[in-house]
N, C-alpha and C positions, 0 to 999 in steps of 0.2 A: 143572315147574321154576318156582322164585321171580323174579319179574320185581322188579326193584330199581325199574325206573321208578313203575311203578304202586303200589308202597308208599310213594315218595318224593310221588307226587302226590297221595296220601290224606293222608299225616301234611301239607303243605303246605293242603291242604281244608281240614283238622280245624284246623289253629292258624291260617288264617284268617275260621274262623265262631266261633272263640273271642276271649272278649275280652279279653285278656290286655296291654291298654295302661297306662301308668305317668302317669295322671293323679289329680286330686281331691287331696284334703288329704294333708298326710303324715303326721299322725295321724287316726285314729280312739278312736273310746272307746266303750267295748262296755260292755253292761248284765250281772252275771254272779249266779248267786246266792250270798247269803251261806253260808258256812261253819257258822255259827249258826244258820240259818233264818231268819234276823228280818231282811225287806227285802234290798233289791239291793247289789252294789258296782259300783264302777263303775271300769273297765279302760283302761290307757291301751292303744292300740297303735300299732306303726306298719305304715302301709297302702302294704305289698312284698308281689307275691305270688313265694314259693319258684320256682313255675311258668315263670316270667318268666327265672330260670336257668337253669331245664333247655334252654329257647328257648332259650338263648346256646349251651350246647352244643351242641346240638342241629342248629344251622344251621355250628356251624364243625365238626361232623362231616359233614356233608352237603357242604361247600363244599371240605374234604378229599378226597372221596371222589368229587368232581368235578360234583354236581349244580349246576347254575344255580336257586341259590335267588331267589323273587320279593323285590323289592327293600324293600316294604312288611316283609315280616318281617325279612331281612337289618336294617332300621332298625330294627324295634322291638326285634331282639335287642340290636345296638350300644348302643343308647338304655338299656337294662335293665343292658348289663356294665358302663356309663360309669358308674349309679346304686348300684349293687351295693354297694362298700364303704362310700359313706355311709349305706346304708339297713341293712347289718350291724352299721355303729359307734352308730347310732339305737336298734337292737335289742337290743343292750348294753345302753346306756344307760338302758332304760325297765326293764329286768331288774334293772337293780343299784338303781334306784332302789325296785323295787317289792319287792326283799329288804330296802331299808333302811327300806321303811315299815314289814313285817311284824315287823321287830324290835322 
């Protein structure tokens, strides 16, 4: 039989030896190669990881379904859902600009 604790207490291990926190710059700018061949471009981006979602659900499924999740992640998901749609409306924003350069 599946024990629900003991995969709840693994997935809680695994996203606490992960590092999955919401600091540093909110962009970054990646080095990428050209399309041409000839030297680098250089990339804006912004520095959200997807993963930091799935956390949020992640913990309001579990918190559902009645586990006592530790309060370390309980924060870092809150912290992630609070960030969420300015770091979507950011992600927009670097997209539309970076079709309106290729134009």
């Amino acid at each position: 039989k599946l024990s629900t604790t003991e995969v709840f207490q693994e997935w809680a291990r695994k996203v606490q030896e992960r590092n999955l926190g919401i600091t540093g710059r909110i962009f970054l700018i990646d080095s990428a190669r050209s399309r041409t061949g000839r030297g680098n471009v250089l990339k804006l981006r912004v520095n959200f990881l997807p993963e930091i979602i799935t956390l949020y659900k992640e913990v309001r499924n579990f918190k559902g379904l009645g586990f006592r999740v530790p309060l370390a992640i309980v924060n870092k998901a809150h912290q992630a859902n609070q960030l969420y749609p300015f770091a979507i409306s950011l992600i927009e924003s670097v997209r539309a600009y970076e079709r309106t350069l290729d134009k």
